[in-house]
Structure formats: C-alpha cells, structure tokens
mmCIF file of the N, C-alpha and C atoms, coordinates in Angstrom:
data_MODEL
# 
_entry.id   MODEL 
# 
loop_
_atom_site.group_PDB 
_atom_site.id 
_atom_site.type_symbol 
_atom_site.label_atom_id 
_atom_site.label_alt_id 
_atom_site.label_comp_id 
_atom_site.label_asym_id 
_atom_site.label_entity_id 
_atom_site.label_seq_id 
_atom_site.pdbx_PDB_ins_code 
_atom_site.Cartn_x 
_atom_site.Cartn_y 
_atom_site.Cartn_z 
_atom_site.occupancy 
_atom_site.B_iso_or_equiv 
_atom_site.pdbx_formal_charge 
_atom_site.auth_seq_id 
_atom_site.auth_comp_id 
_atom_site.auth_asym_id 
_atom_site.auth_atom_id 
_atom_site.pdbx_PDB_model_num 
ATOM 1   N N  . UNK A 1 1  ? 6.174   11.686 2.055  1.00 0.00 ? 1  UNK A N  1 
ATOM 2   C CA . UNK A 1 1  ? 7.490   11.664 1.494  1.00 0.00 ? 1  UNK A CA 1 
ATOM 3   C C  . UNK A 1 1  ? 8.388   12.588 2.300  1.00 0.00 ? 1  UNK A C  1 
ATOM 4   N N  . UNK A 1 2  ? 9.688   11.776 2.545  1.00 0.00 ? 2  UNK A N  1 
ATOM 5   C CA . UNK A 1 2  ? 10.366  13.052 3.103  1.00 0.00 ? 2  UNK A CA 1 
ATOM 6   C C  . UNK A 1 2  ? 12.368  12.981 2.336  1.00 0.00 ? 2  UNK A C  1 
ATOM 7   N N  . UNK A 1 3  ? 13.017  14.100 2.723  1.00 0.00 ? 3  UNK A N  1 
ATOM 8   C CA . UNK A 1 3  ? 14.240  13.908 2.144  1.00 0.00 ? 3  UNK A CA 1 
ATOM 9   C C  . UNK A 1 3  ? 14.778  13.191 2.920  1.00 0.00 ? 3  UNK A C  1 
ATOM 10  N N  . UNK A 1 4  ? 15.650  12.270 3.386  1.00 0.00 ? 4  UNK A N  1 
ATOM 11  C CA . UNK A 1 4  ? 17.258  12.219 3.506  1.00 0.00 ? 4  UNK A CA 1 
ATOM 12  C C  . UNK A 1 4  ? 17.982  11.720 3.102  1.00 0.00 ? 4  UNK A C  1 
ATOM 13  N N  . UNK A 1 5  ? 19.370  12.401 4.200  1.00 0.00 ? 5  UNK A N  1 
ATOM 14  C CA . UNK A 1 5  ? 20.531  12.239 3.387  1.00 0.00 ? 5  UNK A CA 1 
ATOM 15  C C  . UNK A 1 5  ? 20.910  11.002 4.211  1.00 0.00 ? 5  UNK A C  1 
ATOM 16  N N  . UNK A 1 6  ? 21.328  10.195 3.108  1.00 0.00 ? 6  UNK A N  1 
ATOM 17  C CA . UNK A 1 6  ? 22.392  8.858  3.349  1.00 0.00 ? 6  UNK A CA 1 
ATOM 18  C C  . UNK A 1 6  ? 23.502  8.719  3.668  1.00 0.00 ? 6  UNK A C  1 
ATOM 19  N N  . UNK A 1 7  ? 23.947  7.897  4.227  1.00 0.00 ? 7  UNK A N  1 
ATOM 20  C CA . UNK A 1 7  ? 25.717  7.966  4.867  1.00 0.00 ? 7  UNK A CA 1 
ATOM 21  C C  . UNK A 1 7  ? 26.933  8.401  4.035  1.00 0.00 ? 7  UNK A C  1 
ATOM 22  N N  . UNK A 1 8  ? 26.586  8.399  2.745  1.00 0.00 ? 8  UNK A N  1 
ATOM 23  C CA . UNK A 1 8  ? 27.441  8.981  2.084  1.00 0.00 ? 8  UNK A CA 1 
ATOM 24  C C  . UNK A 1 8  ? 27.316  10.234 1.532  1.00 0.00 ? 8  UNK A C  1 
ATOM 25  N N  . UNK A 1 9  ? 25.815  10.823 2.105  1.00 0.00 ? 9  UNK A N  1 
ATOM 26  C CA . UNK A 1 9  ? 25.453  12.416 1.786  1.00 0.00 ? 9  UNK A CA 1 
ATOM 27  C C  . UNK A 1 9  ? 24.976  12.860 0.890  1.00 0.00 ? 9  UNK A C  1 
ATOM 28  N N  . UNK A 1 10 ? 24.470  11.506 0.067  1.00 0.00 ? 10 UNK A N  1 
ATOM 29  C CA . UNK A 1 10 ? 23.390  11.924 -0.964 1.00 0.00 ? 10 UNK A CA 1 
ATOM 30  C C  . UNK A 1 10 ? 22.056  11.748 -0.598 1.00 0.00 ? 10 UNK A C  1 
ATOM 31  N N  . UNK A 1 11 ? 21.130  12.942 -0.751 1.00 0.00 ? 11 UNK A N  1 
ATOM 32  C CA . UNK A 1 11 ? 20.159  13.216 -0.700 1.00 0.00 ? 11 UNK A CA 1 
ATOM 33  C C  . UNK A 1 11 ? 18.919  11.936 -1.612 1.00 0.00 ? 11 UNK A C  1 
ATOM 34  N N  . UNK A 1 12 ? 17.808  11.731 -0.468 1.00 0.00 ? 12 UNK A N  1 
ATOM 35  C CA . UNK A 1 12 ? 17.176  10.620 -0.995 1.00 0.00 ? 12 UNK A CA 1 
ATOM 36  C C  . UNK A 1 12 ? 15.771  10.942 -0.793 1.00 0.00 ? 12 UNK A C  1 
ATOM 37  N N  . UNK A 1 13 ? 14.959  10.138 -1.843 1.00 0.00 ? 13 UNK A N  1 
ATOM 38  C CA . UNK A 1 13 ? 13.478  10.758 -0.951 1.00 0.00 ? 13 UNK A CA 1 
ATOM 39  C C  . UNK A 1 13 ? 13.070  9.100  -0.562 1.00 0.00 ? 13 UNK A C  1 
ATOM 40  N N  . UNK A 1 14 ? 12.303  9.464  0.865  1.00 0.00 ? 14 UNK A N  1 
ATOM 41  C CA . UNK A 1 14 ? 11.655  8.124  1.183  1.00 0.00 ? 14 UNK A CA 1 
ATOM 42  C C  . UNK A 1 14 ? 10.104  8.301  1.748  1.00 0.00 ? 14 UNK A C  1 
ATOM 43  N N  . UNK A 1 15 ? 9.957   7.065  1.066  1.00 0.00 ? 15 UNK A N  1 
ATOM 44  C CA . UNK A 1 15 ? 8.066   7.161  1.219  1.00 0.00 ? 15 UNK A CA 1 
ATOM 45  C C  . UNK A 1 15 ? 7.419   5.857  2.520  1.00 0.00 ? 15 UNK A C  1 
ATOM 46  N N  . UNK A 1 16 ? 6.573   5.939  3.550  1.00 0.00 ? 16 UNK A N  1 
ATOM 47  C CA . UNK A 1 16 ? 6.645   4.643  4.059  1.00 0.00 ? 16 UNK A CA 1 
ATOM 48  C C  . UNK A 1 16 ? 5.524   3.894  3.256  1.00 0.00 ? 16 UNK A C  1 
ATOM 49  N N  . UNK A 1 17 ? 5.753   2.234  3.594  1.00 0.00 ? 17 UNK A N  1 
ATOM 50  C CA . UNK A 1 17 ? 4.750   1.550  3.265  1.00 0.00 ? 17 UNK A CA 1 
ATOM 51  C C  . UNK A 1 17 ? 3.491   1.809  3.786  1.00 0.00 ? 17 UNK A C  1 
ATOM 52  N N  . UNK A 1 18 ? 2.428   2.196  3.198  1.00 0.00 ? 18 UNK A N  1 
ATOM 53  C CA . UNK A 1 18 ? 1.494   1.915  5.126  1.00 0.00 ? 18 UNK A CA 1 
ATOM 54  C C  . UNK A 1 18 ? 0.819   0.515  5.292  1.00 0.00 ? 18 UNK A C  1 
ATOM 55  N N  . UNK A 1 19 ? 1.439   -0.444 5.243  1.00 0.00 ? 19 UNK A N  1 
ATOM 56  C CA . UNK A 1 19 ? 0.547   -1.715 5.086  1.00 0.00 ? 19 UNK A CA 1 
ATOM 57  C C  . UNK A 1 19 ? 1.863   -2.108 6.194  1.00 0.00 ? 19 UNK A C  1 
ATOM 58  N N  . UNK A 1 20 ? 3.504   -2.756 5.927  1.00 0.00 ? 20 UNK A N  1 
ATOM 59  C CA . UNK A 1 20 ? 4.446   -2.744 6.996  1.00 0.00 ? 20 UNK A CA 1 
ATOM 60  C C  . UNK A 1 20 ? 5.098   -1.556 7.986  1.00 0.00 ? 20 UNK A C  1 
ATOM 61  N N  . UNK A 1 21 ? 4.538   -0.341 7.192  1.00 0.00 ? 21 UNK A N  1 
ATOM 62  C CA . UNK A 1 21 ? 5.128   0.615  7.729  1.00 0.00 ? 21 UNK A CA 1 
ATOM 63  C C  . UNK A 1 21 ? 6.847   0.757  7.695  1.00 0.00 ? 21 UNK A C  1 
ATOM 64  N N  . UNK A 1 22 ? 7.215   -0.089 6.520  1.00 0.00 ? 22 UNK A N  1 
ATOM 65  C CA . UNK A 1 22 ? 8.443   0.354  6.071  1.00 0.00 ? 22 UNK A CA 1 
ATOM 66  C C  . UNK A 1 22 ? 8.841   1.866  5.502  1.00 0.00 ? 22 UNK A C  1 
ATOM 67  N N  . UNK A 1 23 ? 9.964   2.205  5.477  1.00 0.00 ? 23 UNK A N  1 
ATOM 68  C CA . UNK A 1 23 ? 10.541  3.250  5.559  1.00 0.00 ? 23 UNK A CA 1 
ATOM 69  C C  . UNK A 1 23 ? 11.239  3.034  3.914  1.00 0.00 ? 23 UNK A C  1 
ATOM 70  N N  . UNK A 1 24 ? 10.909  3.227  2.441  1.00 0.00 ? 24 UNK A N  1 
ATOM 71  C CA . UNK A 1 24 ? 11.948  2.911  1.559  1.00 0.00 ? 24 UNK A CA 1 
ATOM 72  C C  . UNK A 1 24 ? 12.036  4.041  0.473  1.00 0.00 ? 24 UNK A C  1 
ATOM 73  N N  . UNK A 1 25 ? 13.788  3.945  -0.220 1.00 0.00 ? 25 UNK A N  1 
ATOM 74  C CA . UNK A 1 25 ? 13.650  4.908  -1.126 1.00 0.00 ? 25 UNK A CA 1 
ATOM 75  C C  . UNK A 1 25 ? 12.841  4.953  -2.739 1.00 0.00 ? 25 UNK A C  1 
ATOM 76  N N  . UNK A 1 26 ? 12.075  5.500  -2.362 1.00 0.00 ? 26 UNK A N  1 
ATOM 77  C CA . UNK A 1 26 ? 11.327  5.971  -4.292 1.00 0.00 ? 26 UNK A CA 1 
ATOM 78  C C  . UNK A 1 26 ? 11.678  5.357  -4.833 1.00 0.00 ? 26 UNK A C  1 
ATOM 79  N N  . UNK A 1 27 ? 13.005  5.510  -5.653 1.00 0.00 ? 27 UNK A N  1 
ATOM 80  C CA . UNK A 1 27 ? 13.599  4.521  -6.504 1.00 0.00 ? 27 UNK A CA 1 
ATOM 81  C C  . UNK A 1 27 ? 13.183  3.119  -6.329 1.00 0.00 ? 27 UNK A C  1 
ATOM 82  N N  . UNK A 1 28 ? 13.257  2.474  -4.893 1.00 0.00 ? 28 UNK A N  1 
ATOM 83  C CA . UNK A 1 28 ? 12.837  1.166  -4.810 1.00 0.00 ? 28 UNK A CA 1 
ATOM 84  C C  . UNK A 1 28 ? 11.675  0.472  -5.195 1.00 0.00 ? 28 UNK A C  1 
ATOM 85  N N  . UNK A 1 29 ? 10.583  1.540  -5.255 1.00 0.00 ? 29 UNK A N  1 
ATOM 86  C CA . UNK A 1 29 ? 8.777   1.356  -4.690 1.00 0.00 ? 29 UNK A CA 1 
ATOM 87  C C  . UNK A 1 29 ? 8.392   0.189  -6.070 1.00 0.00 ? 29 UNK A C  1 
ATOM 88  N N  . UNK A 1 30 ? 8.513   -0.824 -4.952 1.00 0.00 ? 30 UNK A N  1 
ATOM 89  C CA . UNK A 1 30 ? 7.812   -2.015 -6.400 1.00 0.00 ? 30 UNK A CA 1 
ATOM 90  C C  . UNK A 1 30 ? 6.338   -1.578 -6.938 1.00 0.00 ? 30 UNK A C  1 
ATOM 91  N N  . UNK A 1 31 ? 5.187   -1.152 -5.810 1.00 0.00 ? 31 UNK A N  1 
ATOM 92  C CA . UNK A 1 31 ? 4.084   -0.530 -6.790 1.00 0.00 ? 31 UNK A CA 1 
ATOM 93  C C  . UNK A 1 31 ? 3.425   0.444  -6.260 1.00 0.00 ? 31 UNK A C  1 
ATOM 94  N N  . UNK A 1 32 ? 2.891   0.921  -6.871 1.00 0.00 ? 32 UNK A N  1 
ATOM 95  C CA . UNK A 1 32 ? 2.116   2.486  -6.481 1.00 0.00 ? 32 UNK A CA 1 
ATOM 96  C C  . UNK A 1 32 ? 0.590   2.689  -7.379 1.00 0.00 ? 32 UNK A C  1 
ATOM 97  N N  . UNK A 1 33 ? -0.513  3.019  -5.275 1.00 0.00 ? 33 UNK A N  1 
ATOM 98  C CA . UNK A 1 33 ? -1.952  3.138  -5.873 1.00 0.00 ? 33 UNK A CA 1 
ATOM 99  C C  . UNK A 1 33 ? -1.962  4.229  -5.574 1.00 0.00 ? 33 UNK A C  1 
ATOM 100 N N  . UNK A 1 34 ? -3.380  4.969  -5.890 1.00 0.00 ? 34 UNK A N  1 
ATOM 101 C CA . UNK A 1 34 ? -4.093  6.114  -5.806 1.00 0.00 ? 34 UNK A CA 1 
ATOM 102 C C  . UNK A 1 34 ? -5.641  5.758  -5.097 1.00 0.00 ? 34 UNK A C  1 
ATOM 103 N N  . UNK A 1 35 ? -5.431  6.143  -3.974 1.00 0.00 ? 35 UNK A N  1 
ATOM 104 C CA . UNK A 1 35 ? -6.916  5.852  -3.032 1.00 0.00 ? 35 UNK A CA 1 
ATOM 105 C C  . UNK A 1 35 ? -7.401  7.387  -2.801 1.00 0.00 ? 35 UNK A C  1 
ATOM 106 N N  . UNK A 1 36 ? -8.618  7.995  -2.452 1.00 0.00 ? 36 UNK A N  1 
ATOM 107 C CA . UNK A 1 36 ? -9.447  9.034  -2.252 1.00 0.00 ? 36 UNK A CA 1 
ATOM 108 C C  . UNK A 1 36 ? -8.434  10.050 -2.759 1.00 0.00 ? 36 UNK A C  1 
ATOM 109 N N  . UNK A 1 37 ? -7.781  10.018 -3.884 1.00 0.00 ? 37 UNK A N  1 
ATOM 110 C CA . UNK A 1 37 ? -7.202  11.122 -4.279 1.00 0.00 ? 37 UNK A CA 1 
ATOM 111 C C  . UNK A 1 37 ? -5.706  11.502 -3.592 1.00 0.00 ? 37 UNK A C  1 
ATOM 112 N N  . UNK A 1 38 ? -5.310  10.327 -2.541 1.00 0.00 ? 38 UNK A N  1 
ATOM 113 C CA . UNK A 1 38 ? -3.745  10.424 -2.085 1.00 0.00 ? 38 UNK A CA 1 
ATOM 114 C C  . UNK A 1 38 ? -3.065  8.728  -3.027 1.00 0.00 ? 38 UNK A C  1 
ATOM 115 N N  . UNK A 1 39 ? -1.803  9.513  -2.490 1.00 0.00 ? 39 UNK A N  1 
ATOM 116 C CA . UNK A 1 39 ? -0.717  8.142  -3.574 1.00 0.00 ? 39 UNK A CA 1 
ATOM 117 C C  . UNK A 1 39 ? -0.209  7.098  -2.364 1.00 0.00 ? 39 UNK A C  1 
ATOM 118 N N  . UNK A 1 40 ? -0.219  6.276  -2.746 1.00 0.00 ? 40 UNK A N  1 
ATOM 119 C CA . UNK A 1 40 ? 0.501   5.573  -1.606 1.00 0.00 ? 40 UNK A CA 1 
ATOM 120 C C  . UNK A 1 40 ? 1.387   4.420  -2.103 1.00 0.00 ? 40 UNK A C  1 
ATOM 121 N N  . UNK A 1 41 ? 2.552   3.978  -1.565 1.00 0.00 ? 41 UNK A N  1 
ATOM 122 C CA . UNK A 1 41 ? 3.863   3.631  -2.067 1.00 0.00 ? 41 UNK A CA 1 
ATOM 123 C C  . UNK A 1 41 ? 4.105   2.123  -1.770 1.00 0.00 ? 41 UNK A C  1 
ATOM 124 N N  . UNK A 1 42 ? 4.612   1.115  -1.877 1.00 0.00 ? 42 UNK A N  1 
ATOM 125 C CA . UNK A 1 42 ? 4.582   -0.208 -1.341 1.00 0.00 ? 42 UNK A CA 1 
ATOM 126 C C  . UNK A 1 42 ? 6.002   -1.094 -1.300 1.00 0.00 ? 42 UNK A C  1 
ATOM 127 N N  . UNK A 1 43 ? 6.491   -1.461 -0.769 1.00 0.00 ? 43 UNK A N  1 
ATOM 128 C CA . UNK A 1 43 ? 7.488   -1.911 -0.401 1.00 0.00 ? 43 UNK A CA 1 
ATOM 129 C C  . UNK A 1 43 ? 7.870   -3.621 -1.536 1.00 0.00 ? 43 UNK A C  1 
ATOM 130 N N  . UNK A 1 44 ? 6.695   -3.857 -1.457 1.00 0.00 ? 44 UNK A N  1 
ATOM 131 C CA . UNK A 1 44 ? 6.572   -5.346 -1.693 1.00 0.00 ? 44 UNK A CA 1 
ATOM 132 C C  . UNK A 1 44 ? 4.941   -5.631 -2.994 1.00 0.00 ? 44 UNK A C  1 
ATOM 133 N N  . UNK A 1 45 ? 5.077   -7.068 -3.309 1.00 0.00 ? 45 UNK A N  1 
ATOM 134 C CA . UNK A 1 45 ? 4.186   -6.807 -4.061 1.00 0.00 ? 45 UNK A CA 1 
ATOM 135 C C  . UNK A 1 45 ? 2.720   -7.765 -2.897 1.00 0.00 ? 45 UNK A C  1 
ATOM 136 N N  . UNK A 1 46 ? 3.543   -8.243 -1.543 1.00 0.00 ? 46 UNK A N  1 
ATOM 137 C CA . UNK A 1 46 ? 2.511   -8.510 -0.789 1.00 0.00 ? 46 UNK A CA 1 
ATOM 138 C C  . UNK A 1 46 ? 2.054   -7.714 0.205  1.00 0.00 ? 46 UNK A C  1 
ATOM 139 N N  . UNK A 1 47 ? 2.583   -6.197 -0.040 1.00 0.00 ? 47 UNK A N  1 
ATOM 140 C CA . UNK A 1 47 ? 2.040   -5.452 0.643  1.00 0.00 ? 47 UNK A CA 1 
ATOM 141 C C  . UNK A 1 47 ? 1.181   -5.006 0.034  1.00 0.00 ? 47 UNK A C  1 
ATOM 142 N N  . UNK A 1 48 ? 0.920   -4.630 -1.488 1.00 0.00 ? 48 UNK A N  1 
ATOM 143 C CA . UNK A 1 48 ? -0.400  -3.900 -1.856 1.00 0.00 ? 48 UNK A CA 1 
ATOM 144 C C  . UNK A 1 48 ? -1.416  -5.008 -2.199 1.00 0.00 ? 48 UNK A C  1 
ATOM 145 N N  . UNK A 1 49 ? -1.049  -6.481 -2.064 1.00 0.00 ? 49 UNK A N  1 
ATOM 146 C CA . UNK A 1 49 ? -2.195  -6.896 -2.607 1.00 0.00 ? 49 UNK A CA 1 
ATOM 147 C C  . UNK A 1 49 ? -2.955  -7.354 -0.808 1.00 0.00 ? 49 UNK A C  1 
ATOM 148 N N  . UNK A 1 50 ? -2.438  -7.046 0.164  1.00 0.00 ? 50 UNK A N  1 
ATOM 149 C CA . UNK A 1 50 ? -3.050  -6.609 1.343  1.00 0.00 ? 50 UNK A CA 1 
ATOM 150 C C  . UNK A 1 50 ? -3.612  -5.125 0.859  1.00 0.00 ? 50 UNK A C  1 
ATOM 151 N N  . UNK A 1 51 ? -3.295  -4.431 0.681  1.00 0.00 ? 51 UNK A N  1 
ATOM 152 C CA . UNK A 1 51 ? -3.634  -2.792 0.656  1.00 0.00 ? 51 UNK A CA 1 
ATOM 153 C C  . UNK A 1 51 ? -4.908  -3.122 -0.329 1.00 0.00 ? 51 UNK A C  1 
ATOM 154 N N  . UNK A 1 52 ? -4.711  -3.610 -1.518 1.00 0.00 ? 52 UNK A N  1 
ATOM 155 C CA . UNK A 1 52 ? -5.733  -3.734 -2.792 1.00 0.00 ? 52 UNK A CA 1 
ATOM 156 C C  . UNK A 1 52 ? -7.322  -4.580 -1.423 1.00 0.00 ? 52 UNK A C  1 
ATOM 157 N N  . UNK A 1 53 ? -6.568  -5.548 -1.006 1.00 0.00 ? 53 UNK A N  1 
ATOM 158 C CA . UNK A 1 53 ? -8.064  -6.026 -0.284 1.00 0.00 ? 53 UNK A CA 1 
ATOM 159 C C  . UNK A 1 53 ? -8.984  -5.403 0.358  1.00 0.00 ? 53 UNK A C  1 
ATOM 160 N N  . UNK A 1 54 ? -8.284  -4.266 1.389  1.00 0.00 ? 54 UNK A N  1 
ATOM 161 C CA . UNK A 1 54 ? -8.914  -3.849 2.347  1.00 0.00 ? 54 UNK A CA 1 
ATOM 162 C C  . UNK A 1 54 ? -8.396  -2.185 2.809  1.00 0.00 ? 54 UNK A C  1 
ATOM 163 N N  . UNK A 1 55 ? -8.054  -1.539 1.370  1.00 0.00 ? 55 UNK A N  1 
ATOM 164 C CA . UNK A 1 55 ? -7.369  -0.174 1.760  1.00 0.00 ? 55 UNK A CA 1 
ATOM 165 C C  . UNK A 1 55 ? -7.601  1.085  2.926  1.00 0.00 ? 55 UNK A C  1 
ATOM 166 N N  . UNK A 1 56 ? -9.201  0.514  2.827  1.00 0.00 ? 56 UNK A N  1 
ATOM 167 C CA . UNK A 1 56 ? -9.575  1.378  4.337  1.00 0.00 ? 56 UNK A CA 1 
ATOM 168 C C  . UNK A 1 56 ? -8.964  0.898  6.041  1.00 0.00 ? 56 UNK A C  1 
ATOM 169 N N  . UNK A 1 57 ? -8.390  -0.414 5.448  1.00 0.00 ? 57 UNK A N  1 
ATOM 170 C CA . UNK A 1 57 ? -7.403  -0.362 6.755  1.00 0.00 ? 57 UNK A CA 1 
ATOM 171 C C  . UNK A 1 57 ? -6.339  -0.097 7.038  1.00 0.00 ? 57 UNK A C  1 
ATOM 172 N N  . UNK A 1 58 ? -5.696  0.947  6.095  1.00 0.00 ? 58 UNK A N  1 
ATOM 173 C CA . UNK A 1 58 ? -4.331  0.803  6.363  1.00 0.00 ? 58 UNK A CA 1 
ATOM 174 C C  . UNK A 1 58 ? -4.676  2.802  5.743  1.00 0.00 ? 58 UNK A C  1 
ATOM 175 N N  . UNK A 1 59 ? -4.928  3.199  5.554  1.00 0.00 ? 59 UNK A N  1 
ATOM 176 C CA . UNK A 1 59 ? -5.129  4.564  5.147  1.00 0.00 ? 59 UNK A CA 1 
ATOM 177 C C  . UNK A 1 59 ? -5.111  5.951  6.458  1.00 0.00 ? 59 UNK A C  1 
ATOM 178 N N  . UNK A 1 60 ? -5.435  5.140  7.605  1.00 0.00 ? 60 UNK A N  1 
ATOM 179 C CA . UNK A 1 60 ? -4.976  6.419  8.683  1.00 0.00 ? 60 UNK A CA 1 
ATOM 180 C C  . UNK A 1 60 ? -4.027  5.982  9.063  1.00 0.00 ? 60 UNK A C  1 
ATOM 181 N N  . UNK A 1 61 ? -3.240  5.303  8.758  1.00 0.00 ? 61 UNK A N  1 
ATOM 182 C CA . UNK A 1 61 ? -2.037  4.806  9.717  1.00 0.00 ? 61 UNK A CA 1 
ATOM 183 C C  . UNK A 1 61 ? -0.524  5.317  8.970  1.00 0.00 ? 61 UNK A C  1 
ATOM 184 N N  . UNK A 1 62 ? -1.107  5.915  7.815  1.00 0.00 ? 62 UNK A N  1 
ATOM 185 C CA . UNK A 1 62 ? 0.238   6.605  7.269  1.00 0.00 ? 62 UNK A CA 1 
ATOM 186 C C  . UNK A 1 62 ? 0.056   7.962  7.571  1.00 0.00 ? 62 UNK A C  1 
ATOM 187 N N  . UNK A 1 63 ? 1.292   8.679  8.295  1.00 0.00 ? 63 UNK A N  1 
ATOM 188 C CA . UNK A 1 63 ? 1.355   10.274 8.645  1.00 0.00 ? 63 UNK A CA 1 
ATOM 189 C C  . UNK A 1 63 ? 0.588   11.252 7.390  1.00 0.00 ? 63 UNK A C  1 
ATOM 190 N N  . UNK A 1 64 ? -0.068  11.923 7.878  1.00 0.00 ? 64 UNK A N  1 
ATOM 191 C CA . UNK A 1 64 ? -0.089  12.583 6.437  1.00 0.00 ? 64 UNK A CA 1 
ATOM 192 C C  . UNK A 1 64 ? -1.299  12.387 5.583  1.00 0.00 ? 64 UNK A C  1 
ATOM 193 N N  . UNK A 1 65 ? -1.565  11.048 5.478  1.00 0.00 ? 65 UNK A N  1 
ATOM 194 C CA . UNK A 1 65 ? -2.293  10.593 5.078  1.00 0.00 ? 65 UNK A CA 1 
ATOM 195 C C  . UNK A 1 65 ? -4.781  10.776 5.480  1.00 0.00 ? 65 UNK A C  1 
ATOM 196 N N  . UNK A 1 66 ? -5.198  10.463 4.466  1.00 0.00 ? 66 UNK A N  1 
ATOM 197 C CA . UNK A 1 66 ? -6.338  11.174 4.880  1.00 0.00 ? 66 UNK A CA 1 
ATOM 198 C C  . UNK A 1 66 ? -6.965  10.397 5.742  1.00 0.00 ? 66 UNK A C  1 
ATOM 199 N N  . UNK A 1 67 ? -7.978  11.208 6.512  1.00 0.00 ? 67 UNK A N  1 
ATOM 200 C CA . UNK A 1 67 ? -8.806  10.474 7.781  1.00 0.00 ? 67 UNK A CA 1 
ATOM 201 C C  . UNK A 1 67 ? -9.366  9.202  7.224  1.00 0.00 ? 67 UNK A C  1 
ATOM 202 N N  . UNK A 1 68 ? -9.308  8.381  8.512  1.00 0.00 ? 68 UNK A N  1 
ATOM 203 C CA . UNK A 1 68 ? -9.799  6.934  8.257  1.00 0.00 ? 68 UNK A CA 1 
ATOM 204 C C  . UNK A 1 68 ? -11.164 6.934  8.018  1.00 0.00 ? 68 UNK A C  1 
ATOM 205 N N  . UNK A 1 69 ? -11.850 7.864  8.843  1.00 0.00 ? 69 UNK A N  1 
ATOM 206 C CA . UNK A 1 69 ? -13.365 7.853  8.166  1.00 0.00 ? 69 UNK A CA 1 
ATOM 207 C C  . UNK A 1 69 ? -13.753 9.383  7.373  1.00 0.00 ? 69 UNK A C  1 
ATOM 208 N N  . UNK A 1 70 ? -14.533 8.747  6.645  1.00 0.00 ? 70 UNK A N  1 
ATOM 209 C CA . UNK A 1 70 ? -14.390 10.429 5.728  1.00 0.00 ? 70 UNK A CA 1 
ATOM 210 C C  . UNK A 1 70 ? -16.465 10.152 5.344  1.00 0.00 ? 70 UNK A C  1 
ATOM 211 N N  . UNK A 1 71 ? -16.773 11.716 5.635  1.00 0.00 ? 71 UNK A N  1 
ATOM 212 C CA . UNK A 1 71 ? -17.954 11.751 6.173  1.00 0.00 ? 71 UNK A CA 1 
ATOM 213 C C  . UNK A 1 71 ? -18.275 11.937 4.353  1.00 0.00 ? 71 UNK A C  1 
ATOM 214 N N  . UNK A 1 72 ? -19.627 11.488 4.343  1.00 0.00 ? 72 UNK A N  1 
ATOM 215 C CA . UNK A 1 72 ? -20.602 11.204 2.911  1.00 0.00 ? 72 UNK A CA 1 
ATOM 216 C C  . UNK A 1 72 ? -21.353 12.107 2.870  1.00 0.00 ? 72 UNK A C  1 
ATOM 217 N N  . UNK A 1 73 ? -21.363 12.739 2.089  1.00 0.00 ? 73 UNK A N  1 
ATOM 218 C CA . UNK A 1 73 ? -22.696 14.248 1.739  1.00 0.00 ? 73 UNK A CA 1 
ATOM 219 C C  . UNK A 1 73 ? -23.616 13.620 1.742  1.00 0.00 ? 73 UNK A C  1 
# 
C-alpha cells in the first residue's frame, strides 16, 4: 500500500493487483484475500479467481510481498 496524492491533492491510498499488476485506489478493491498471513487486493473479480487457482503464482511478484518459496520445518 502506498499514499498518493491525486491531481486535485487529495490524498489516496493505492494497493497493486498482483495477478494484472494494476495500480488501484482501496476504495475501488472489488475483493480481498489473505494468503500466508499477507492481504492482497484485486482489481477485478477475474483477477482473484486467477489468484484463488494458483496463488503461489502470483505472490512474489507483488513488492513487499512474501517469498515465493517459503521453506517447511
């Protein structure tokens, strides 16, 4: 998530998709999961039901976000 400000100077927060790698504001986010304990935001409702199929592919590709492989005790 990060702030900015919009052309008219109001302050916004925006989250990316990580499935298009869209850029959108919060307010917009048609749906929102919870994978290994991070949140992740969706643009569309055919972006998470890509994300719902196969979430380990799209999970290192958002900044921030946790390692693509995550080691098993």
């Amino acid at each position: 998530m990060r702030v900015v400000r919009t052309w008219n100077g109001v302050l916004t927060m925006q989250v990316t998709d990580p499935v298009c790698r869209r850029s959108i504001p919060l307010e917009t986010v048609e749906a929102h999961r919870e994978f290994l304990g991070w949140s992740y935001f969706f643009c569309s409702a055919q972006c998470v039901r890509r994300f719902d199929q196969r979430p380990e592919n799209y999970i290192d590709r958002q900044q921030g976000g946790p390692p693509a492989h995550i080691e098993q005790p």
